[in-house]
Legacy VTK file of the C-alpha trace (Angstrom):
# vtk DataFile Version 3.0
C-alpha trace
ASCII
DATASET POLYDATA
POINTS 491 float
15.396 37.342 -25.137
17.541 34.334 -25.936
21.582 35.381 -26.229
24.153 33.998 -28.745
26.255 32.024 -26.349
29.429 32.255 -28.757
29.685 35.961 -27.553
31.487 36.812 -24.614
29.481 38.735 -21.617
30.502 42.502 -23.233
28.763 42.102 -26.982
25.338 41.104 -24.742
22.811 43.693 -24.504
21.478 44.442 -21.729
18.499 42.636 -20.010
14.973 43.888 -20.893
12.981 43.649 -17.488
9.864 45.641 -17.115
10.466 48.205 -14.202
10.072 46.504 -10.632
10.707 47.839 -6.948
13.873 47.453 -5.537
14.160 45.284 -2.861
16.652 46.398 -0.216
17.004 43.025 1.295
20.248 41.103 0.087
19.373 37.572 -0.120
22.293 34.888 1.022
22.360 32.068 -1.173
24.540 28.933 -1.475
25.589 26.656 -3.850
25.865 23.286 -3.644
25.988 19.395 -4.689
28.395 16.736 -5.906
32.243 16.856 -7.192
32.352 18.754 -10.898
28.649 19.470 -10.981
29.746 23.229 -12.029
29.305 25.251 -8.743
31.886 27.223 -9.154
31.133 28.033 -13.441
27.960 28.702 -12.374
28.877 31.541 -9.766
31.326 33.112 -12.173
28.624 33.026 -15.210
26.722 35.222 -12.900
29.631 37.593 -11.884
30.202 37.825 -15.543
26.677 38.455 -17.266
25.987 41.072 -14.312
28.781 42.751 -14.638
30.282 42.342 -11.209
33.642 41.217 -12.268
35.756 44.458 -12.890
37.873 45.477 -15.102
41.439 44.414 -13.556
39.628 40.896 -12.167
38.678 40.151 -15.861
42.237 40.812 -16.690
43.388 38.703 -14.416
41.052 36.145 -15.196
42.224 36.230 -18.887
45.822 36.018 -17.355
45.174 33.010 -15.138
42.946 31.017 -17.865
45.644 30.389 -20.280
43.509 29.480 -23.549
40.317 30.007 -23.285
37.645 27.388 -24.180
36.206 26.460 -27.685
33.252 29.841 -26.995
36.042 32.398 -26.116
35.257 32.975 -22.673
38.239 32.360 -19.732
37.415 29.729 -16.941
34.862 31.271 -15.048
35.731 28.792 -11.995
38.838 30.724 -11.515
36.563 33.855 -9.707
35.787 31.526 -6.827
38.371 29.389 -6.564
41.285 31.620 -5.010
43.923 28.704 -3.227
46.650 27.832 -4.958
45.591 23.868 -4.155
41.842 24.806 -5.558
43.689 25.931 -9.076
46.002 22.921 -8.904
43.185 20.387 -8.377
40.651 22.193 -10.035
38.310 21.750 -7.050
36.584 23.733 -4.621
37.596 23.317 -0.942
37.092 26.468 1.156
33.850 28.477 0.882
34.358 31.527 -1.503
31.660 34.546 -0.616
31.026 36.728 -3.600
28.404 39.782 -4.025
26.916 40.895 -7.585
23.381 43.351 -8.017
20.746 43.123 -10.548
18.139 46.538 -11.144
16.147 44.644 -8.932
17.972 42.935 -6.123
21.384 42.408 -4.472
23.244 38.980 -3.515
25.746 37.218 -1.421
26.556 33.987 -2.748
28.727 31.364 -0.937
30.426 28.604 -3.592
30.480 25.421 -1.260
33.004 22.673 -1.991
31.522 19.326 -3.289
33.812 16.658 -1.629
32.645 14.923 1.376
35.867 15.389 3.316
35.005 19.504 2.931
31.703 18.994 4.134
31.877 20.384 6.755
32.836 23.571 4.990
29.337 23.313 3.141
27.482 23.204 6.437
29.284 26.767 7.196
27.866 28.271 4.435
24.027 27.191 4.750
24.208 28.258 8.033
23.474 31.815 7.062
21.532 31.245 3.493
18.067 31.803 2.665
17.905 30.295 -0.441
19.848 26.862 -2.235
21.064 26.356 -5.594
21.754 22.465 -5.871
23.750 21.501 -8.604
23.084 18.383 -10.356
24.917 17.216 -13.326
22.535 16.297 -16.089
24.485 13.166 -17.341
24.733 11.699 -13.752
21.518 12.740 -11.677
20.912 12.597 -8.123
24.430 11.301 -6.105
24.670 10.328 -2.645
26.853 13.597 -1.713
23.707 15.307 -3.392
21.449 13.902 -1.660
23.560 14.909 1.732
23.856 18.725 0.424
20.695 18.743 0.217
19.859 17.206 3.629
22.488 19.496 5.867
20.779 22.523 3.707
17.243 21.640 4.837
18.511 20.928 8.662
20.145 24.260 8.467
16.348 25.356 7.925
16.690 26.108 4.647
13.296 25.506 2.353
13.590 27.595 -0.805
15.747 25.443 -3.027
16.915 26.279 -6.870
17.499 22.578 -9.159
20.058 23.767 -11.193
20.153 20.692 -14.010
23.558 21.675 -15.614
25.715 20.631 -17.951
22.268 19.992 -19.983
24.027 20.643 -23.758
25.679 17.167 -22.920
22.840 15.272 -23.247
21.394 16.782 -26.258
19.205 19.393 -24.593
17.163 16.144 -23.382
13.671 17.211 -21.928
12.610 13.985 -20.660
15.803 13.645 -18.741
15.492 17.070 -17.056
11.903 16.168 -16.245
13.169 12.963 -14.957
15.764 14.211 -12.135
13.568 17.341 -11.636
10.531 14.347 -10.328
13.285 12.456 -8.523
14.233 15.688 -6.624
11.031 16.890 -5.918
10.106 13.435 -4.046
13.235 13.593 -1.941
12.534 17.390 -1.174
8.697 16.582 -0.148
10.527 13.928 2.455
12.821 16.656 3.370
9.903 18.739 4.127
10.414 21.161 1.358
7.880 22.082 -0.851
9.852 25.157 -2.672
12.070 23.861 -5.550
12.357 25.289 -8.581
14.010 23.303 -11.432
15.925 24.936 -13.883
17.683 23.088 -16.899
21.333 24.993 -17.538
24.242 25.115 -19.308
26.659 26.872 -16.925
29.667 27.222 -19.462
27.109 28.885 -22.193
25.412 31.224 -20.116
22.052 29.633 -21.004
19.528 30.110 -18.232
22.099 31.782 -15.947
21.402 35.286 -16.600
20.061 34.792 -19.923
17.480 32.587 -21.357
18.408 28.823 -23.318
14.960 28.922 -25.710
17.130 28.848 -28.456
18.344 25.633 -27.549
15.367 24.696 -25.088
12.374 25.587 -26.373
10.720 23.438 -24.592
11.130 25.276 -21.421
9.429 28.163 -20.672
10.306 29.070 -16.890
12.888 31.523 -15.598
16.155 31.930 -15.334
18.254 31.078 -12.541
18.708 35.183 -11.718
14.914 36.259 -12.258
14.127 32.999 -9.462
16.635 34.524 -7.232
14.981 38.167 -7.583
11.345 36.284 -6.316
12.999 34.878 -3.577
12.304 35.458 0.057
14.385 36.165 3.199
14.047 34.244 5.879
12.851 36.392 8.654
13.851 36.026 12.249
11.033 37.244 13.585
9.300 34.199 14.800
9.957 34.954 18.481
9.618 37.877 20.678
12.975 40.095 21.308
16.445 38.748 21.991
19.480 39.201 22.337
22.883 37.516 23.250
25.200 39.544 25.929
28.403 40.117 24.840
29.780 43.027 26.681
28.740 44.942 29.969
29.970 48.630 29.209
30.770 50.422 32.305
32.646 53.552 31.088
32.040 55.326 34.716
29.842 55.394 37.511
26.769 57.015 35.943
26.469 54.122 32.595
26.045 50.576 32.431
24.856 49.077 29.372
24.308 45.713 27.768
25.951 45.323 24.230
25.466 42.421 21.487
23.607 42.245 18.455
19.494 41.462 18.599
19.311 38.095 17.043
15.308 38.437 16.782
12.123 40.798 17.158
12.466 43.717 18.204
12.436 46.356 21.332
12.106 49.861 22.356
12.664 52.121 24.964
9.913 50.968 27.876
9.625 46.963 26.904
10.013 45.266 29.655
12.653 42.293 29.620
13.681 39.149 31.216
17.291 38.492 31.898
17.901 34.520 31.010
18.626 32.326 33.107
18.009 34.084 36.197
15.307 35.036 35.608
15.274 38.721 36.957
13.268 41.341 35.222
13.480 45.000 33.813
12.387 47.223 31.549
14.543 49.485 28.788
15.129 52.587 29.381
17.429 53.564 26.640
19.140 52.125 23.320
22.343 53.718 22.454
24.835 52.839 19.674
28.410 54.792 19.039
27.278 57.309 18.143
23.466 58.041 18.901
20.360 57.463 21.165
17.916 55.225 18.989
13.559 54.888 19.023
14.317 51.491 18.675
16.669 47.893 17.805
15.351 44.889 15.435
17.588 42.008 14.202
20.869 42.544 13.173
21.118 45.492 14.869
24.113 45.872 17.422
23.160 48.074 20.018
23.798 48.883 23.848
20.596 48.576 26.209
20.631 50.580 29.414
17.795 49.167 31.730
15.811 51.012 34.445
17.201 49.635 37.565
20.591 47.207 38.354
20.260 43.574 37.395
23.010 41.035 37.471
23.955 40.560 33.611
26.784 38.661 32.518
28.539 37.994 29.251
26.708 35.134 27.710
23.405 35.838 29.483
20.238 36.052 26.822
17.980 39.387 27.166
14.172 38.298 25.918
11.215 39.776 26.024
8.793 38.698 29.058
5.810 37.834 26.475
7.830 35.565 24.502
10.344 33.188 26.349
12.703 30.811 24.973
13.018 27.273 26.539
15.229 26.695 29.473
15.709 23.275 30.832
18.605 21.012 31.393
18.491 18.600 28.107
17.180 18.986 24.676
16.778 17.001 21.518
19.501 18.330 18.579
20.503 17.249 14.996
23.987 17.651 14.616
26.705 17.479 11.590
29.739 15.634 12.685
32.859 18.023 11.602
36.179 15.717 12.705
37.504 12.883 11.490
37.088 11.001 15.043
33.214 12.085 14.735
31.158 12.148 18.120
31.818 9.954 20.830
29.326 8.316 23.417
29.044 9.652 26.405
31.549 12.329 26.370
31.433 16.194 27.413
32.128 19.013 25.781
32.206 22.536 25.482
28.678 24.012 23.572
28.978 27.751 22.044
26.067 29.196 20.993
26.132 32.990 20.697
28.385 34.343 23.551
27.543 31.627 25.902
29.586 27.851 26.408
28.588 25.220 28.382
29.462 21.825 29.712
27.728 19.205 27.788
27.306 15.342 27.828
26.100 14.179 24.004
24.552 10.903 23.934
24.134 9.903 19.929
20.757 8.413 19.374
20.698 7.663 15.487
22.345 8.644 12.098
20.764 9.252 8.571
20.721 6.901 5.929
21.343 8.974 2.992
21.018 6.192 0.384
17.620 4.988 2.329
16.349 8.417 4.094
16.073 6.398 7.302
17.241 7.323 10.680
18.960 4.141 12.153
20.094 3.756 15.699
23.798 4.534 16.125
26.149 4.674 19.495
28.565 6.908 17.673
28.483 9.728 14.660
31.638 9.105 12.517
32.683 12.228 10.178
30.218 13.486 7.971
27.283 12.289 9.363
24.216 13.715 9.911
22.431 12.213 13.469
20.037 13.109 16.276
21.348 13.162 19.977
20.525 14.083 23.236
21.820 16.901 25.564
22.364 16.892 29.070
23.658 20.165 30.783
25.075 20.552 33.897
23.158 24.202 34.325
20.391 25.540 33.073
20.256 26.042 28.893
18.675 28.406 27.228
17.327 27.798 23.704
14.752 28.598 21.440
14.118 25.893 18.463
16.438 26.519 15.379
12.888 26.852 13.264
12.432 29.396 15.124
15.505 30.887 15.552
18.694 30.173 13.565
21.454 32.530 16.201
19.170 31.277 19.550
18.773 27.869 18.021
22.102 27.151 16.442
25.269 25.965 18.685
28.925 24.187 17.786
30.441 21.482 19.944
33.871 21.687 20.814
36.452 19.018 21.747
37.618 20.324 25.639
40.757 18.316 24.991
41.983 19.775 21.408
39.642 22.893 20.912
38.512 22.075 17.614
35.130 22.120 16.206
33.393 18.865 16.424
30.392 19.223 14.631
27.342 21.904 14.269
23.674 21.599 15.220
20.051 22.643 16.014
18.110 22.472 18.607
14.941 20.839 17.611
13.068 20.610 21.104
13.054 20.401 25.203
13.865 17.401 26.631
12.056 16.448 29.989
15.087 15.590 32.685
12.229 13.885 34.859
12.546 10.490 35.923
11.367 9.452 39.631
9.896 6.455 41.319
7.843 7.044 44.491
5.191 4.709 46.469
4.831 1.572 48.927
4.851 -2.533 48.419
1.303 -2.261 46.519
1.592 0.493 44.376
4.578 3.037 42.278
4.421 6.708 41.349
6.250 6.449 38.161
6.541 9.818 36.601
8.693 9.694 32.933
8.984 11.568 29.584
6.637 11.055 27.721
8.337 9.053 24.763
10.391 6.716 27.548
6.355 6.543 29.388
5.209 4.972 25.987
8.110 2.532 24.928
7.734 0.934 28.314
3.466 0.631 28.022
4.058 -0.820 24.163
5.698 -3.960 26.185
4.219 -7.285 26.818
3.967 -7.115 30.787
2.501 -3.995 30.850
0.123 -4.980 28.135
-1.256 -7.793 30.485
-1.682 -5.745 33.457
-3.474 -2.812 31.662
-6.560 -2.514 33.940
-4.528 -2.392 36.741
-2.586 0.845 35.880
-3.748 4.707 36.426
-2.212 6.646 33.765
-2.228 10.682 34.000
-0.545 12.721 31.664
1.088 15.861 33.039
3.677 18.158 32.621
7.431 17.940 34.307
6.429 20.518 36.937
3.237 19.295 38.099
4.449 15.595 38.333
7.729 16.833 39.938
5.586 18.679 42.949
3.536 15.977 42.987
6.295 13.482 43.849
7.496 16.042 46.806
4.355 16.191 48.070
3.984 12.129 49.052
5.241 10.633 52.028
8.802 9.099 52.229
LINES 1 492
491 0 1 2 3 4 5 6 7 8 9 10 11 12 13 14 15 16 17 18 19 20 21 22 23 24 25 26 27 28 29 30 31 32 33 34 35 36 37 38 39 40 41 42 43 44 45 46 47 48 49 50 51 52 53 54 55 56 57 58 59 60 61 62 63 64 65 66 67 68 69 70 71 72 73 74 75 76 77 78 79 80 81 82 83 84 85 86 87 88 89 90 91 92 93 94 95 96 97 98 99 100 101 102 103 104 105 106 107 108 109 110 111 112 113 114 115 116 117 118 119 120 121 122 123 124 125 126 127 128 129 130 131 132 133 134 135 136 137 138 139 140 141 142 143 144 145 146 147 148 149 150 151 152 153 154 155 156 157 158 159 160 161 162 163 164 165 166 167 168 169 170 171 172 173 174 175 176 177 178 179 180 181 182 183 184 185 186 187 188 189 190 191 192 193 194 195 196 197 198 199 200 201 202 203 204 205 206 207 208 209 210 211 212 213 214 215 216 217 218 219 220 221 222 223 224 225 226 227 228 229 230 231 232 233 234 235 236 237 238 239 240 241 242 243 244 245 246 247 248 249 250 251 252 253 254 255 256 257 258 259 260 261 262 263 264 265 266 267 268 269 270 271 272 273 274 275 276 277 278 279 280 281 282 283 284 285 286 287 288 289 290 291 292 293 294 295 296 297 298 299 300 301 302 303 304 305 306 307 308 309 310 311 312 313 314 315 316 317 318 319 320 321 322 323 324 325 326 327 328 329 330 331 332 333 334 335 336 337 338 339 340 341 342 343 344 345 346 347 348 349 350 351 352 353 354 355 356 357 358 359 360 361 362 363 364 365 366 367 368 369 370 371 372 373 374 375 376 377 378 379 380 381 382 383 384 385 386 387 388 389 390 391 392 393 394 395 396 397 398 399 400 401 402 403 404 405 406 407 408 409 410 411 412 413 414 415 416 417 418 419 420 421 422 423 424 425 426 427 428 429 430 431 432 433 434 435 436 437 438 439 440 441 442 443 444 445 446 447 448 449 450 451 452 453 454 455 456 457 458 459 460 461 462 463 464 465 466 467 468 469 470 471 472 473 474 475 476 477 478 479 480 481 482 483 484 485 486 487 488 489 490
């Protein structure tokens, strides 16, 4: 049903949508993309045509618009954009979280600021999302801060992503130059590793393919609107690993209780599972789950429970409850991909503190290379400067315990914080275990070298080794077997 886009949101009848199941599950959602694509128009032309703006916010919103534009509707911007400096510059700088319901689905939406120096603020909100809209202004195409959106959204695992091709009455309703951006898109998203995108040619400001269908003025396009994509859209699920959970609190009320509180940040568990207590290692099994106010069958993500275990087990705040069939990694280094947050970026070869869930650590962060946005190369870099997206290395002085941020976005997900000002340095994911092995063990004639694997292969792609081939014995192993190997040879 196409909609007169001179009428305002209360002279629109209401959506015909054949009967569907409700799903319970909110999805999170961002939006995102360059300066003045219409994030924040967008957001409020949803707010609007579903009704979620009440009666004494559209008052306001009259109030604060001053005239309204040439279609008689206020400034739809003004919804999101709360500071005082936002209204003054007409810009979006902090990240505005706003809920609205169809018949057939509820949302949180999080209106990201375009700027580069507030990206860092973007990165906070597709931390929690499960789905992007990525604004691109039909007159201008793909940008570089676009193109950097829609990296830090993928990293942030991310891979359902919305093309929202606004501003599309400026060019004349052009198909060929929605199909145009909507290919260049695609082939960045496909290097991204996202297959998912949906591209959607809208007029934010009119309302046409917001809520509403544009056939009127698009007949050309015959896909869905930006609302009936987000209905079809999938939460991500965090149950990709076995049971955990993040200690926050040991409750010791008296004698007779002690419990484990935090919130289960994946799987789930029951009374009887038996558990591993990370990283010590020691082992139980539950023997209750209690919450304020009741004895439960059983905790899955999201849930923020109290576990009582069978027996007494050192736990403290910032120790990681698992279940023993499904371990996360432990290990002193890893491989990240980080998003520097400050202006003085990330600096070689310094420590700081790493939070992820309840726990910080001591950490040494050795930058290893930085994306190319313009090339979608990863060049080698010493340093990560604001802004910038890089991979680096870990090194802890105790044991870490991770799982991949694939896996799991709360075990998998940390923040790096300056020891010397407390601020928030930059974000990032662990993407994998890095072997801390490196030993050199033998006589005049012959060496034991044992290596990781990637350093073991940059030093056989060399010239000397190539010419003494025959004469080396190469076994592939892991870190545990070579390391009791080495112990075992003579001094």
């Amino acid at each position: 049903m196409s909609t007169p886009t001179h009428l305002a949101a209360e002279t629109i009848p209401a959506l015909e949508t054949a009967p569907a199941a409700r799903d319970t599950r909110p999805l999170r959602l961002i939006t995102c993309g360059s300066v003045d694509d219409g994030k924040s128009t967008l957001i409020g032309r949803l707010l609007w045509d579903t009704k979620a703006v009440k009666e004494d916010q559209a008052a306001a919103l009259n109030r604060d618009s001053g005239k309204q534009n040439d279609l008689g509707l206020p400034d739809f911007a003004l919804l999101l954009d709360g500071l005082q400096a936002e209204r003054e510059q007409g810009i979006t700088i902090d990240v505005a979280y706003r809920y609205f319901a169809t018949d057939r689905r509820s949302f949180i939406v999080a209106d990201t600021p375009g700027h580069e120096q507030y990206t860092r603020n973007m990165a906070t909100g597709a931390s929690t999302a499960d789905l992007a809209v990525l604004l691109v202004d039909a007159r201008a195409g793909l940008l570089e801060q676009t193109r950097r959106h829609a990296t830090i959204a993928t990293l942030m695992g991310i891979r359902q992503f919305v093309l929202a091709i606004n501003k599309i009455d400026l060019i004349g309703y052009d198909q060929a130059r929605f199909n145009e951006i909507a290919q260049e898109f695609r082939e960045l998203a496909l290097s991204l590793g996202v297959r998912q995108v949906t591209a959607i040619p809208v007029s934010a400001l009119k309302g046409e393919n917001v809520v509403y269908d544009g056939r009127a003025s698009m007949p050309w396009y015959e896909g869905p609107t930006i609302v009936e994509t987000l209905e079809k859209a999938t939460v991500r699920s965090n149950q990709t690993v076995g049971f955990r959970m993040s200690v926050q609190r040991v409750s010791r009320p008296g004698e007779s209780f002690r419990g484990y509180q935090g919130t289960v940040s994946g799987g789930a568990v029951k009374p009887g599972d038996s558990i591993t207590v990370l990283p010590s290692g020691m082992v139980a099994n539950v023997s209750k789950i209690v919450t304020f106010d009741l004895v439960r069958n059983a905790a899955v993500a999201g849930d923020a429970v109290t576990l009582v275990l069978d027996r007494q087990v050192d736990i403290a705040r910032g120790d990681l409850i698992a279940s023993v069939d499904s371990l996360p990694m432990i290990g002193l280094a890893f491989d990240a991909q980080i998003v520097a947050l400050q202006p003085d970026g990330i600096e070689p070869g310094k420590r700081y503190w790493l939070k992820s869930g309840s726990r910080r650590q001591r950490v040494l962060v050795e930058p290893v290379s930085q994306l190319d946005l313009k090339s979608g190369k990863w060049n080698d870099a010493e340093r990560l400067p604001m802004n910038a997206i890089g991979k680096v290395h870990l090194a802890f002085d105790e044991q870490a315990v991770f799982d991949t941020y694939e896996q799991n976005r709360s075990t998998g997900a940390f923040i790096l914080i300056d020891p010397d000002t407390n601020n928030t340095v930059a974000g990032g994911m662990i993407t994998a275990k890095r072997s801390t092995l490196a030993s050199i063990h033998g006589d005049d004639a012959r060496v034991v070298l044992s290596l990781p694997a990637d350093l073991a292969d940059q030093l056989m792609s060399g010239e000397a080794f190539a010419a003494r081939r025959d004469e080396v014995e190469i076994r592939r192993t892991t870190a545990a077997r070579a390391l009791k190997a080495i112990e075992g040879l003579d001094d």
